[in-house]
C-alpha positions as CSV (number, residue, x, y, z in Angstrom):
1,X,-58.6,13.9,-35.4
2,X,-60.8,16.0,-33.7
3,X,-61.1,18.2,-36.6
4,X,-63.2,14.9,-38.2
5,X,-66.4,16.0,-39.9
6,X,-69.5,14.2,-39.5
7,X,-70.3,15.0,-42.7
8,X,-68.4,11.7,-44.3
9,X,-70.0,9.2,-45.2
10,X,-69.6,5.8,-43.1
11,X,-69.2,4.3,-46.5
12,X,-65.7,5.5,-46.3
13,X,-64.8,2.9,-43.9
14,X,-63.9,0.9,-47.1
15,X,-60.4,3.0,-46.5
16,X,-60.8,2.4,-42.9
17,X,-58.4,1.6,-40.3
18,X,-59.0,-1.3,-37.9
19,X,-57.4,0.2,-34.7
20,X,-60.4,-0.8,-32.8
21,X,-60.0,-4.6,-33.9
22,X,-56.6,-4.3,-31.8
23,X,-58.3,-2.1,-28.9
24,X,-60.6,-5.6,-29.0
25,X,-58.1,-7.5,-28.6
26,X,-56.3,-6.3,-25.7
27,X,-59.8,-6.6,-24.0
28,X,-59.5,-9.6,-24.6
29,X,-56.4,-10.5,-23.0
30,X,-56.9,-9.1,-19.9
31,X,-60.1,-9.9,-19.6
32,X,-58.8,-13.8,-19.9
33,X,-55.7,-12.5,-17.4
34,X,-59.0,-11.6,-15.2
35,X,-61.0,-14.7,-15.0
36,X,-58.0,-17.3,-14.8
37,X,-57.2,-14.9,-11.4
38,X,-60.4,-15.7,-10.3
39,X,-60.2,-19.3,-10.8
40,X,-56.8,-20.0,-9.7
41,X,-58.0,-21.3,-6.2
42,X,-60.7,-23.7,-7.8
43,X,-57.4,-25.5,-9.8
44,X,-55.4,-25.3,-6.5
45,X,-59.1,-26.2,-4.4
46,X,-58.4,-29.8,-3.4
47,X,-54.9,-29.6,-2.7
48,X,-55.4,-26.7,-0.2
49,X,-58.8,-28.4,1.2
50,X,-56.0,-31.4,2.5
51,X,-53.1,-29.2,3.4
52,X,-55.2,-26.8,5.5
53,X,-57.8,-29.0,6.5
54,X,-60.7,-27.3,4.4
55,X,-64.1,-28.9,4.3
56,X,-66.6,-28.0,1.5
57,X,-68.4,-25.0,3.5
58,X,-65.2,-23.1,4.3
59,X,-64.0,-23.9,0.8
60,X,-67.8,-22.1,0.0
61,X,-67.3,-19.0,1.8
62,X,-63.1,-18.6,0.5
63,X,-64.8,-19.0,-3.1
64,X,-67.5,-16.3,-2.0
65,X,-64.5,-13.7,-0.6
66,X,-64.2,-12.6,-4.3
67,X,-67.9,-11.8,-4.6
68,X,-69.0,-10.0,-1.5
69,X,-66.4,-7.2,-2.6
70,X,-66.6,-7.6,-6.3
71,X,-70.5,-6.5,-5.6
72,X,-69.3,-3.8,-3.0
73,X,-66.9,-2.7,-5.6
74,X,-68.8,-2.4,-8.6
75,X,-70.6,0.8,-8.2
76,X,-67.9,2.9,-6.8
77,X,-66.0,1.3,-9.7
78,X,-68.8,2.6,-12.5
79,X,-68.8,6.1,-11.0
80,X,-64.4,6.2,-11.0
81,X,-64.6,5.1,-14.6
82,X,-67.4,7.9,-15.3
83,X,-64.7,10.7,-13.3
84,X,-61.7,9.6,-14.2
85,X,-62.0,7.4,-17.6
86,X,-61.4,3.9,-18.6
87,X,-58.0,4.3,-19.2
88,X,-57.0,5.2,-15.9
89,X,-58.9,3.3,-13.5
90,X,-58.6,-0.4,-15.8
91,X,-54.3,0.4,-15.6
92,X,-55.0,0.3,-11.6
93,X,-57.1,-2.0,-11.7
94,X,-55.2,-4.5,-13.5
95,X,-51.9,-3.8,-11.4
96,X,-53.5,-4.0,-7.7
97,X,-55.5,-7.8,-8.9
98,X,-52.3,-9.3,-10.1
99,X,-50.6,-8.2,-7.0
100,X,-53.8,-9.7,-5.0
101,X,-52.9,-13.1,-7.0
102,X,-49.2,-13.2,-6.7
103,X,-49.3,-12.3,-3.1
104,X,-51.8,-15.6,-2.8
105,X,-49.1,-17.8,-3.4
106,X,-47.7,-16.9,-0.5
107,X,-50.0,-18.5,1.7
108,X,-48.0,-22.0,2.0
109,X,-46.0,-20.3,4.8
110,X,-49.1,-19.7,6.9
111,X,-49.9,-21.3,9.6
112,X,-53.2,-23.7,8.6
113,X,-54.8,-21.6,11.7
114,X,-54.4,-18.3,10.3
115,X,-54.6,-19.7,6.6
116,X,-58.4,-19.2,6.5
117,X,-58.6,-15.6,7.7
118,X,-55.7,-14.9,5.1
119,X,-57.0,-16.0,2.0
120,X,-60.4,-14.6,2.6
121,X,-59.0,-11.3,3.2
122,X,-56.6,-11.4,0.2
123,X,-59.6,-13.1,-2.0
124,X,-61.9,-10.1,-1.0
125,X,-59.4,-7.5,-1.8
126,X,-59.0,-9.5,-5.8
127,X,-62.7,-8.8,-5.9
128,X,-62.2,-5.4,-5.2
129,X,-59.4,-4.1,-6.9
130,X,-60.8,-6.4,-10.0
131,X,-64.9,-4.8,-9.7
132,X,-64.0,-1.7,-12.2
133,X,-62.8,-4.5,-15.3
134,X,-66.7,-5.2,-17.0
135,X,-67.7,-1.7,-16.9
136,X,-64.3,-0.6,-18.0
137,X,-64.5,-3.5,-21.2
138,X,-68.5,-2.1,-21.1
139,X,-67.7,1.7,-21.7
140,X,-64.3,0.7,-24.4
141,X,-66.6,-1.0,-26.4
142,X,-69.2,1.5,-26.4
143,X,-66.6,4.0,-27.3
144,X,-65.0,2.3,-30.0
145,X,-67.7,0.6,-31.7
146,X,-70.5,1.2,-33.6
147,X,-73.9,0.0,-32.8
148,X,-74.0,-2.6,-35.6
149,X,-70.5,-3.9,-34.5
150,X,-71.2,-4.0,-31.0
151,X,-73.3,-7.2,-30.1
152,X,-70.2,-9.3,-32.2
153,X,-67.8,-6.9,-29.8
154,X,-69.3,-7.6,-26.8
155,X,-69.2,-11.0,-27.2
156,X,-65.4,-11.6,-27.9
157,X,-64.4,-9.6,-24.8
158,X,-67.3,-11.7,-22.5
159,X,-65.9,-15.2,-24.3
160,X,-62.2,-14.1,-22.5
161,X,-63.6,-16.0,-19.4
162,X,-64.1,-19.2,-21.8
163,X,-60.8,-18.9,-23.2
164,X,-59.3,-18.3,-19.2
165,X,-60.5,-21.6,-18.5
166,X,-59.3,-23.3,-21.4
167,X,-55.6,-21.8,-22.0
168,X,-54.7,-21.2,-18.6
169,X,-56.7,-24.2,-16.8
170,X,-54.4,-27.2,-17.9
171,X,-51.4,-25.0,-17.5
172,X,-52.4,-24.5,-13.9
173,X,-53.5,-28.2,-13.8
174,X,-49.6,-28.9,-15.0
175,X,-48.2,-26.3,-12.7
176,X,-49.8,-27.3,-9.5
177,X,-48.7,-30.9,-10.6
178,X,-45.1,-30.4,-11.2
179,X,-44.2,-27.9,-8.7
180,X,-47.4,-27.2,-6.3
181,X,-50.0,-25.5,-5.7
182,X,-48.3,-22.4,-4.6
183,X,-47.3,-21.7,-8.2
184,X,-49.8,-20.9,-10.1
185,X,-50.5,-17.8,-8.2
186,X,-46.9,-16.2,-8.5
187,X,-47.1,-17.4,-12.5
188,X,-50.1,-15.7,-13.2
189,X,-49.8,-12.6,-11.0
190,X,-46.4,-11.8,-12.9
191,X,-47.8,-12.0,-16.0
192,X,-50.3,-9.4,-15.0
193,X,-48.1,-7.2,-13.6
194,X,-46.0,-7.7,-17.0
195,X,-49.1,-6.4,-19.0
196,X,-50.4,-4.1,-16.6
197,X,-46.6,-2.1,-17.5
198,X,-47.6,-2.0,-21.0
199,X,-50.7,-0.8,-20.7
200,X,-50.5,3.0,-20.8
201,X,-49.2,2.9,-24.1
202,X,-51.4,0.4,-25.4
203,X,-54.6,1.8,-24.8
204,X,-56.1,5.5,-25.7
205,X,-59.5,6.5,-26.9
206,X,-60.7,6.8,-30.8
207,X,-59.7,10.9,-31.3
208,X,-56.4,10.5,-29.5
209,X,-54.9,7.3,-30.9
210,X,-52.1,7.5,-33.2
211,X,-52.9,4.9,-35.3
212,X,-56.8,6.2,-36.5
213,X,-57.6,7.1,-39.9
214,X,-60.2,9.9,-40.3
215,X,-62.2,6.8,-42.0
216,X,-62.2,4.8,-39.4
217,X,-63.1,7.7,-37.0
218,X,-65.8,8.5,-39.1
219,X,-67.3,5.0,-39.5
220,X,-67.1,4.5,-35.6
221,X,-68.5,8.0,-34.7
222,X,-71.6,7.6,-37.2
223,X,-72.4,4.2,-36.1
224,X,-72.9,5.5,-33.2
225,X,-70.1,5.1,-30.7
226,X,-69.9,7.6,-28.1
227,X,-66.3,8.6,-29.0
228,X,-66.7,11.6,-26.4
229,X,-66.7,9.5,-23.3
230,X,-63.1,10.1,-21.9
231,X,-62.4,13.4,-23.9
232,X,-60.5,15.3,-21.6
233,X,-62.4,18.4,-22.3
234,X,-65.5,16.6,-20.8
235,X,-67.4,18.3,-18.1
236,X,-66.9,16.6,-14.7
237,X,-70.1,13.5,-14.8
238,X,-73.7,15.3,-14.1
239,X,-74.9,15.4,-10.7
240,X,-77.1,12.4,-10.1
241,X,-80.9,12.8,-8.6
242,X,-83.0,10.2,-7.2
243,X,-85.4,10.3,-10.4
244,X,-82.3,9.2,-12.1
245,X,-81.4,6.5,-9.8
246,X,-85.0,5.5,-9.4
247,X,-84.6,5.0,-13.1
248,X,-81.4,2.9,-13.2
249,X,-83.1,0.4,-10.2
250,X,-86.9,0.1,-11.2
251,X,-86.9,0.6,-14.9
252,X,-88.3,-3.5,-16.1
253,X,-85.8,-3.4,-19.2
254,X,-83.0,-2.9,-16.5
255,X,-84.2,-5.4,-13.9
256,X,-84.6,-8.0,-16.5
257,X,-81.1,-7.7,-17.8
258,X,-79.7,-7.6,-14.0
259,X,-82.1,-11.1,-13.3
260,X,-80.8,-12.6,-16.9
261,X,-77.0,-11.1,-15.1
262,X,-77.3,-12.6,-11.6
263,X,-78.7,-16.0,-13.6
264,X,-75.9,-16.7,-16.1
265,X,-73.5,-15.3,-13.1
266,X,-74.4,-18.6,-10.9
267,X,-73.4,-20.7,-13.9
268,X,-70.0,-18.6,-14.1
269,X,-69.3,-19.3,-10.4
270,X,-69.9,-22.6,-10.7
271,X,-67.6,-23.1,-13.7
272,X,-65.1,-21.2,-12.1
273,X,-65.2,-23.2,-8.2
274,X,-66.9,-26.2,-7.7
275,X,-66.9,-27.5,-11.0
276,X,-63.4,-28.9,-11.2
277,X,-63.5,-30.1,-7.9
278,X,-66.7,-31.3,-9.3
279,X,-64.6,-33.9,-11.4
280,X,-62.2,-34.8,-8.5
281,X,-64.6,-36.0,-5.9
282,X,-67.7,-36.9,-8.1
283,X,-66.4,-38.0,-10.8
284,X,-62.9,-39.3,-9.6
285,X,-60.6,-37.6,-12.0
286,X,-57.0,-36.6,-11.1
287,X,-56.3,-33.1,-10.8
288,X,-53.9,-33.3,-13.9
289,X,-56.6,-34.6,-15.9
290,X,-59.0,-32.1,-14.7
291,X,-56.7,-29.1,-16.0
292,X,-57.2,-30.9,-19.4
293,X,-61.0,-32.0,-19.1
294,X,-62.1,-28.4,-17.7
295,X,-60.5,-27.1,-21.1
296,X,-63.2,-28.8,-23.1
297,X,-66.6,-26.8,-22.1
298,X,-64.4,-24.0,-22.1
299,X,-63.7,-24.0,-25.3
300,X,-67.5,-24.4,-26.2
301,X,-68.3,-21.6,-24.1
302,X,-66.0,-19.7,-25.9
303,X,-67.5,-20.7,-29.6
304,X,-71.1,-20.1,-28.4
305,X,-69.7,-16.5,-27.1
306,X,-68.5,-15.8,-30.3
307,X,-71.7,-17.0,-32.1
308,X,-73.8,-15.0,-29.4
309,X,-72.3,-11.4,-31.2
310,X,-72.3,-12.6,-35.0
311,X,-75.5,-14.1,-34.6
312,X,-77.2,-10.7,-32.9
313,X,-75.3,-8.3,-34.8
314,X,-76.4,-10.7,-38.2
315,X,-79.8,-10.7,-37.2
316,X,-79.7,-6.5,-36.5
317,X,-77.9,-6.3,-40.6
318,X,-80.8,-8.4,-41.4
319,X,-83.5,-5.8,-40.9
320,X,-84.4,-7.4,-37.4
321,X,-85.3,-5.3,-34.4
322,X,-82.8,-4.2,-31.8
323,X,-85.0,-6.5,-29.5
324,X,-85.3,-9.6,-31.4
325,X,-81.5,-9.4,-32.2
326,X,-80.4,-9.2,-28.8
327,X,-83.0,-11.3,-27.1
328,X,-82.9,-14.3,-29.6
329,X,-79.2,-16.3,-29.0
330,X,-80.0,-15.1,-25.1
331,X,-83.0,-17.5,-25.1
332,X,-81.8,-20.1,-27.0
333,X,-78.4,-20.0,-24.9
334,X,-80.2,-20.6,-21.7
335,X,-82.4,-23.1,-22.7
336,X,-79.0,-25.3,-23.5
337,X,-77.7,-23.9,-20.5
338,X,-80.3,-25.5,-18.5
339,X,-79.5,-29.1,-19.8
340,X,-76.4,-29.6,-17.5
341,X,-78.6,-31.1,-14.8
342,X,-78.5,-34.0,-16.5
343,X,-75.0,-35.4,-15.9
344,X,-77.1,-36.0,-12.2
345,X,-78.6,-38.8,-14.5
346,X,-75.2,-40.3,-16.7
347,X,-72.4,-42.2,-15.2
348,X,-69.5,-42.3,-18.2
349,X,-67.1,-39.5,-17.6
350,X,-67.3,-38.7,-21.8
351,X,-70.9,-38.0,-21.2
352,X,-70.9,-35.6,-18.5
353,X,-68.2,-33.5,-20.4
354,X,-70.8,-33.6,-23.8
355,X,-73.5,-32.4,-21.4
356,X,-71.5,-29.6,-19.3
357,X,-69.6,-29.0,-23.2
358,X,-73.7,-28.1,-24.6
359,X,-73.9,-26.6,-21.4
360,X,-71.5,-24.1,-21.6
361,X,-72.0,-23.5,-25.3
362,X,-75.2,-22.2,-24.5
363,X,-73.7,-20.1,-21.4
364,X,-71.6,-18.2,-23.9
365,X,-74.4,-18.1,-27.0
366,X,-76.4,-16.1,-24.0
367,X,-73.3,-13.6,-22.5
368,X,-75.8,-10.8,-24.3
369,X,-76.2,-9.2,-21.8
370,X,-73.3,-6.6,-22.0
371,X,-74.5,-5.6,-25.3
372,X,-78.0,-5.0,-23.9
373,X,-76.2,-2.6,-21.7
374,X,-74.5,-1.0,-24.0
375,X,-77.5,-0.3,-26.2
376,X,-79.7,1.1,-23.3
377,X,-77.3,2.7,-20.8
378,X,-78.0,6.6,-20.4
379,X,-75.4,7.9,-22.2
380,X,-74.1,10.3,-19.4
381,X,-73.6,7.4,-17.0
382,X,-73.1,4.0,-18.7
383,X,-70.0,3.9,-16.1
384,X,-72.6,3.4,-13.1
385,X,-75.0,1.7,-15.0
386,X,-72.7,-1.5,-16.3
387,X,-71.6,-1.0,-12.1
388,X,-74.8,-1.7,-11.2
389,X,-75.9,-4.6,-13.6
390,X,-72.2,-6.2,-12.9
391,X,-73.0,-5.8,-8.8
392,X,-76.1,-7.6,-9.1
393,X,-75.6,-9.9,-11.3
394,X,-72.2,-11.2,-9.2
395,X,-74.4,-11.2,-6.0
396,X,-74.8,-14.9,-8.0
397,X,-70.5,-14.9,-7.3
398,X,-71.4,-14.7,-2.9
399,X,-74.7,-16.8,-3.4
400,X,-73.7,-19.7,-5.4
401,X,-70.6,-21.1,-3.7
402,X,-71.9,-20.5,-0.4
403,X,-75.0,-22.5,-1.4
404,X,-73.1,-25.0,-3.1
405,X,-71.2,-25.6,-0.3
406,X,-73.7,-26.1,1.9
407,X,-75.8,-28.3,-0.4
408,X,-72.5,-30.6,-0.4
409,X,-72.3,-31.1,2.9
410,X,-76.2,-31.8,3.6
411,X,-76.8,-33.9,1.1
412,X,-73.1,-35.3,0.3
413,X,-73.5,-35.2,-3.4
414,X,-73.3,-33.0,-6.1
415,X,-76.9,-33.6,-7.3
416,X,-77.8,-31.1,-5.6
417,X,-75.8,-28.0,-7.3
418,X,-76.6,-29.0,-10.0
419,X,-80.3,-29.1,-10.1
420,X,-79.5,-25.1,-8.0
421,X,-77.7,-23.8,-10.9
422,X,-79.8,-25.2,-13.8
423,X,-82.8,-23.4,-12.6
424,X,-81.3,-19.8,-12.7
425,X,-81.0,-20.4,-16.6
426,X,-85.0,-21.0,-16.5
427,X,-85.2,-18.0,-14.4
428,X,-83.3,-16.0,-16.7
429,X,-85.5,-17.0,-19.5
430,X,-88.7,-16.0,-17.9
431,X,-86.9,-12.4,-17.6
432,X,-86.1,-11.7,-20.8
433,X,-89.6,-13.2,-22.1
434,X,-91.8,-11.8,-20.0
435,X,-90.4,-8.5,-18.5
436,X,-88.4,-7.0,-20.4
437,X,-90.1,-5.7,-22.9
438,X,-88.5,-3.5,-25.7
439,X,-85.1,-2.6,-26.3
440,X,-83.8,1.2,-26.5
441,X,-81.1,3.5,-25.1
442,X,-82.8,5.4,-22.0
443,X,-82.7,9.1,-21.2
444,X,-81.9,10.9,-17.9
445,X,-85.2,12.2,-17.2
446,X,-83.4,15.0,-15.6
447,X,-81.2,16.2,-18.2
């Protein structure tokens, strides 16, 4: 394979293999593995808020644990994938977050005193152990796909966290019903750990996998996919200066995709905490019921994800610019994104799931944003740089249950939250409007 020559054609893709269809779907998997971990405690929320006596601002600052190490985490976490490659660092990765989650379930034989302290500690170390998974999905795409291919790419990976919510949430819903709470943290830790086994000989880069045609190669490495990324004959990652990092933390076209990050972020965390116990003490829905309801503006998130890819990458075959390709669903996403403060102003429970089921359709229609990084990152360091738009966009992951929380208490309604969480997709709009200007891959000014 590495004997390929750039010479044929991409036109000979027509013979092509499709390993990187299956490398897409892997991604995929885990990455739903990865977000139903992450909203396990959300599902099991209102039983634990009355067995350990919980109130909503302690419920705010256990949904937070996550976040304040998933940020910590994610830069670290770029520069390990960027040393030691994808493959690597995403097997550990996976392993050490499913133990976090199966260890959770646990936490019924804790004193309610000590409860607290143990979840947040166990809940910060998932955050951790789980900050190297977008980059990692970030830097697999951008090695097996082609720029034409990788908006559509980008999108079925980011959609997992749809699909989490709508497999996995009314199994949870069924599981902490028929046999408690407790449960759904051993179930979907071991079925990490399962995959997590399976994993080295799942995944390897384009030149080494056994199952790539010289077609398919070629069609990936002239459509410009950095195939090179985790060769093992690569040099050890360049030596960063502060030009460089000056770069990656002023440049506008960065700071507008980490503001359109940290704003569809808050709308994650909210999906992903409050809002089923959202529907249990707003709008009085049992917590069976909930694991079914929750399913429906998942699934919608997860059609407008896939939309978001096919239609960027249909506008980029079209003869549209890079920047009106990537920037058009984004807009329109977050402008229907922005409509779920009105279920402050509906009362029928089929109402507020149309509204949050728009909602979220427009949530997914704008998940963009990892394409955006994969089309701009220097090339040499797209391992930091999907670090650092993943840590500040999940700053949103500390700030919005913590807020939420707090907003609950005060004002003792939900209102509130969601007025909060609306106006980050209006804030995100205004980004990718007004400041971020062009779209293009940057260059290490000191390389």
């Amino acid at each position: 394979m590495n004997s390929v020559s750039a010479k044929i054609k991409i036109n000979t893709s027509i013979n092509a293999s499709h390993v990187r269809y299956q490398i897409l779907f892997l991604l995929f998997v885990i990455t739903s593995i990865n977000y139903a971990d992450r909203a396990t405690l959300s599902i099991a929320g209102t039983v634990l808020q009355k067995e350990m006596g919980f109130d909503a601002i302690s419920m705010g600052y256990l949904f937070s644990a996550f976040g304040w190490a998933y940020v910590i985490g994610q830069i670290p976490g770029g520069w390990l994938l960027d040393r030691f490659g994808s493959k690597l660092i995403y097997g550990l990765s996976l392993f050490l977050w499913s133990v976090c989650t199966f260890v959770q379930g646990g936490l019924g034989f804790a004193h309610p005193e000590s409860a607290f302290a143990i979840l947040f500690f166990v809940r910060f170390m998932l955050g951790l152990v789980e900050s190297p998974a977008f980059p990692a999905n970030n830097r697999i795409v951008a090695t097996w796909f082609p720029t034409a291919e990788r908006g559509t790419a980008t999108s079925i990976f980011n959609s997992a966290q749809y699909a989490a919510v709508a497999f996995f949430a009314p199994i949870m819903g069924w599981i902490t019903h028929s046999f408690g709470w407790e449960y759904i943290f051993l179930f979907m830790g071991g079925l990490g750990i399962v995959l997590s086994a399976a994993w080295p000989r799942l995944m390897h880069n384009p030149k080494t996998h056994p199952r790539v045609n010289a077609a398919e190669f070629a069609h990936i490495q002239l459509g410009g996919a950095l195939v090179d990324m985790d060769s093992k004959a690569k040099a050890v990652p360049v030596k960063l200066t502060f030009a460089d990092i000056k770069l990656l933390l002023s440049n506008r076209l960065l700071l507008a995709a980490y503001v359109g990050q940290y704003a569809i972020t808050a709308l994650t965390y909210f999906f992903i905490t409050w809002f089923p116990i959202y529907l249990v003490q707003a709008r009085g829905m049992s917590i069976m019921k909930v694991g079914f309801v929750a399913a429906v503006p998942a699934i919608c998130g997860l059609l407008g994800g896939l939309c978001s890819g096919l239609i960027s990458d249909g506008l980029l075959r079209r003869g549209i610019s890079l920047t009106g390709s990537r920037k058009t669903p984004f807009i329109l996403g977050m402008t229907l994104a922005s409509s779920l403060v009105l279920c402050n102003f509906v009362e029928k429970e089929w109402m507020v799931i149309a509204i949050m089921a728009l909602a979220f359709f427009g949530k997914g229609l704008a998940a963009i944003g990892w394409a955006v990084i994969s089309d701009v990152s220097p090339k040499q360091i797209t391992g930091l740089t999907g670090g650092i738009f993943n840590a500040i966009g999940n700053i949103a992951g500390i700030v919005t249950p913590i807020v939420s929380g707090y907003i609950i208490v005060f004002t003792g309604s939900y209102d509130g939250v969601l007025i909060y969480v609306a106006a980050h997709a209006v804030l995100a709009i205004f980004a990718y409007i007004f400041l971020m200007g062009p779209i293009y891959r940057l260059s290490l000014k000191s390389k």
